[in-house]
C-alpha positions in Angstrom: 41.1 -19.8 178.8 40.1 -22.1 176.4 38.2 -19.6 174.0 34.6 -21.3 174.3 32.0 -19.2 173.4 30.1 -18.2 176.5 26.4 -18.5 175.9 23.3 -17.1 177.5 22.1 -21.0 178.3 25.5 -22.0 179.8 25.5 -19.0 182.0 22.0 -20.4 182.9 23.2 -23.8 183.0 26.2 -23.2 185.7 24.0 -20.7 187.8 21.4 -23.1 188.2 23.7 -25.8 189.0 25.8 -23.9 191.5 22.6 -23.2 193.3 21.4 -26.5 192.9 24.7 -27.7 194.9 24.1 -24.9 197.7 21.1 -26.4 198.3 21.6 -30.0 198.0 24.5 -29.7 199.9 22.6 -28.4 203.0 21.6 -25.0 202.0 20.2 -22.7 204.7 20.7 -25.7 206.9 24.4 -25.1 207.4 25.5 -25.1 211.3 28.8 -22.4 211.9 30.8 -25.5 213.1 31.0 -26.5 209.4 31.4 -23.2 207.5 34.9 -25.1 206.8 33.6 -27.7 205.8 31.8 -25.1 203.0 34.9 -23.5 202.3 37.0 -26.5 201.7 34.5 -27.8 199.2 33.9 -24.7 197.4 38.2 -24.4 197.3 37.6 -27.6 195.9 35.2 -27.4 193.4 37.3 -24.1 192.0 40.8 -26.2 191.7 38.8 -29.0 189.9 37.3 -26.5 187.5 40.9 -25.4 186.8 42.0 -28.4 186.6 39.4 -30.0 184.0 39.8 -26.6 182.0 43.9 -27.4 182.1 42.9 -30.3 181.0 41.9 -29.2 178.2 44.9 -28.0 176.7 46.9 -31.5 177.0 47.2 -32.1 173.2 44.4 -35.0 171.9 47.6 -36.9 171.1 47.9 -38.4 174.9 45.6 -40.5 175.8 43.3 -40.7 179.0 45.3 -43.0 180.8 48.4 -41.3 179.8 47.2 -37.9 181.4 45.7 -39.5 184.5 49.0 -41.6 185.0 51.4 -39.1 184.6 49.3 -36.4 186.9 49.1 -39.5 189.0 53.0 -39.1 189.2 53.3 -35.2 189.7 51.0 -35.9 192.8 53.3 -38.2 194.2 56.1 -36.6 194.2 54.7 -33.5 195.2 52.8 -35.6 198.4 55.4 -37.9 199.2 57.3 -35.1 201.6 54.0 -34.6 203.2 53.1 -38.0 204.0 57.0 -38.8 204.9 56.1 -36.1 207.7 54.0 -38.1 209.5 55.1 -41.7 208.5 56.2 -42.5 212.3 52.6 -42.1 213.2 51.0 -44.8 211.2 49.9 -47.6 212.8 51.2 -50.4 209.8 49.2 -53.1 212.4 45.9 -51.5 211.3 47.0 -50.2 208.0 47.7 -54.1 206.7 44.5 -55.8 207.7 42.9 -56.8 205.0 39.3 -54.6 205.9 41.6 -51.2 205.8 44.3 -52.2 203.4 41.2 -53.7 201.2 39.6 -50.3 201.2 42.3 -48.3 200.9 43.0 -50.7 197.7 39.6 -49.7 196.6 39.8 -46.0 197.1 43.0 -45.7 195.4 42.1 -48.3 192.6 38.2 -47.4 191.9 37.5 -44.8 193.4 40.8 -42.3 192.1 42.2 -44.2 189.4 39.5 -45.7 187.3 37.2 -42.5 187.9 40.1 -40.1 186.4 41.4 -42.3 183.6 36.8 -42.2 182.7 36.7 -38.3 183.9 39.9 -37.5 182.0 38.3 -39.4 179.1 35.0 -37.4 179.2 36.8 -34.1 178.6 38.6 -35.4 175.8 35.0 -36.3 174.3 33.0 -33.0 175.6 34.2 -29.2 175.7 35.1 -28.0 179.4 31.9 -26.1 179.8 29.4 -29.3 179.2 32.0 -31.9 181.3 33.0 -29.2 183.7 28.8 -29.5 185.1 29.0 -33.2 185.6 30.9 -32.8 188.8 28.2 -31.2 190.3 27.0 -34.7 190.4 29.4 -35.2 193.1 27.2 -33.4 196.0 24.3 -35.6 195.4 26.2 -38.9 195.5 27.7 -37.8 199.2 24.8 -36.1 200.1 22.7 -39.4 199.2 25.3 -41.6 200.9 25.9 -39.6 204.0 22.2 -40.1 204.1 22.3 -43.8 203.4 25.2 -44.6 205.0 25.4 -42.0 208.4 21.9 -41.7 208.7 22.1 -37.9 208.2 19.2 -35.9 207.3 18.5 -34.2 203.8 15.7 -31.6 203.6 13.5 -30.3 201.2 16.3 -27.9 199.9 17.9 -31.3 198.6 14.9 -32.1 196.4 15.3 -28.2 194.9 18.7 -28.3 194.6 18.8 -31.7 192.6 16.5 -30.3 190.4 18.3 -27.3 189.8 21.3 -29.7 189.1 19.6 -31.6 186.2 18.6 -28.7 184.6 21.5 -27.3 184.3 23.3 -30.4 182.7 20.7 -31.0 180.6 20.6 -27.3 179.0 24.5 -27.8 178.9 24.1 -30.8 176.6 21.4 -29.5 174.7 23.5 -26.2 173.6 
């Protein structure tokens, strides 16, 4: 889409990192009770490549924080019918206590905003293909948080499959 010439290395680069999140992300340790789990990510992890290659297209002329506010907009209005389905079912008790509305404040202000006004950034600065591989990052922070956090297990395939991650970024950059 973007006319980026497709190298032998960045072939080599995605495979390996692909892998790498198969096996970080649980590999052969997947249980049938989550094979949506799988499939959600993996939908996922196709829409955001389409979405960072799209990206790509926006003319240099906008800048980060325009793109990320004004795809910030499109998503409201495109979710607002959603969430106005099931507005009678909130509990507005909960949702305003200062722990929930606090980290709903975070999630929406950190955790969404700042990171795509930085990710938007990044693909201004880097060609799809090089920032396209830094969101296979994104596996090994949950995986390393569900494990800090939950207490769930990681095995040896998430040792293989972090390797295989790094190597695959770093042959990206180095093309």
């Amino acid at each position: 889409m973007l006319k980026e010439r497709l190298t032998f290395t960045r072939v080599l680069a995605v495979t390996c990192a692909t892998i790498g999140v198969i096996l970080a992300g649980g590999g052969l340790h997947v249980h049938a009770h989550q094979t949506l789990g799988v499939i959600s990510l993996t939908i996922a992890a196709l829409t955001w490549a389409l979405m960072s290659v799209l990206l790509k297209k926006v003319p240099a002329r906008y800048s980060a924080l325009q793109v990320t506010t004004i795809g910030t907009l499109v998503v409201l209005i495109g979710l607002t019918p959603v969430i106005l389905i099931g507005y009678h079912a909130f509990n507005w008790a909960i949702m305003l206590t200062p722990k929930v509305g606090g980290g709903i404040l975070y999630l929406g202000i950190i955790s969404t905003a700042v990171a795509f006004v930085l990710w938007n950034k990044g693909l201004q600065l880097l060609q799809a293909s090089q920032s396209g591989l830094f969101f296979f990052f994104q596996p090994l922070v949950g995986s390393l948080l569900g494990w800090l956090v939950l207490g769930e297990a990681l095995h040896i395939s998430f040792v293989f499959g972090c390797l295989l991650i790094f190597i695959g970024v770093i042959l990206t950059l180095r093309n």
